[in-house]
N, C-alpha and C positions, 0 to 999 in steps of 0.2 A: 606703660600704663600704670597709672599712678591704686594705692589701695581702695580710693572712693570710687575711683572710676572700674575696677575690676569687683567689689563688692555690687555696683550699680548695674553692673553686663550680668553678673549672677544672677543677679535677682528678678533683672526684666527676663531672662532667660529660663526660670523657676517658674514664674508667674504668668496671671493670664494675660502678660502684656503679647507676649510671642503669640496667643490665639489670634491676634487682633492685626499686628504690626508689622514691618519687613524692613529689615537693615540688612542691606547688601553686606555678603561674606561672612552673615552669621546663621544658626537655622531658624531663624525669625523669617517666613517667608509668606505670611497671611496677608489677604489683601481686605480686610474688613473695615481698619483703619485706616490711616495716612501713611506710607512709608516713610519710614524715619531715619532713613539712608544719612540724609545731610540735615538732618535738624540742629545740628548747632551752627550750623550756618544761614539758615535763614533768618530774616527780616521780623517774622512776627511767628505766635504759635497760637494753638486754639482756632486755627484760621480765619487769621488779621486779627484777634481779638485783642491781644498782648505783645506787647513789643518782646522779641527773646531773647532774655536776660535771665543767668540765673535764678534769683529771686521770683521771678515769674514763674518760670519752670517749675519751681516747687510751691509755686502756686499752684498752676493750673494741675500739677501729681497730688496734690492734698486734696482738692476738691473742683473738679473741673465743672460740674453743675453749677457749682455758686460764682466760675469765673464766665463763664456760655452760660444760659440755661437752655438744658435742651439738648445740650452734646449727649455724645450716645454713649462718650467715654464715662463707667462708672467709676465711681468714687468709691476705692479699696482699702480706706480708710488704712492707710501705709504710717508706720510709726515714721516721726522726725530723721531717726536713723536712716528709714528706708528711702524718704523721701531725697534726702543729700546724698546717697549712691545712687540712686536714677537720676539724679538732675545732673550728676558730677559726668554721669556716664551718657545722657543724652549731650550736655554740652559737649564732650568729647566730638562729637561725629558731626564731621566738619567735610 
């Protein structure tokens, strides 16, 4: 596991992402939002809104309202830094 991607598990793991989310084999186990088991492996994110691509990904982590309006995901106004370890560590999970 690469530094972005172990900086990125931290952090979702710190944060209220874990309230929200479930990634199999970690204690992320909330079923509020979308399981993010295999999220770097799907087709789109935002559901269907964005094709999933890095650059997207830290799109929809920067401000997921202004990418959906309406998602229920808030906008945690994540510095740059934090954005590229969750998107490094989402992309990870394949």
């Amino acid at each position: 596991m690469g530094y972005a991607v172990q900086q990125g598990y931290a952090l979702f793991m710190s944060q209220p992402c874990v309230s929200c989310h479930a990634i199999a084999g970690t204690p992320a186990v909330a079923t509020i939002g979308p399981n993010l088991t295999h999220i770097g492996s799907r087709a789109t994110i935002g559901a269907g809104v964005l094709a999933n691509t890095p650059e997207n990904m830290a799109l929809w982590l920067t401000n997921p309202g202004a990418v959906k309006p309406g998602s229920l995901m808030p906008n945690f106004q994540l510095t740059p830094a934090q954005v590229a370890g969750l998107t490094a560590y989402l992309e990870s999970l394949r």
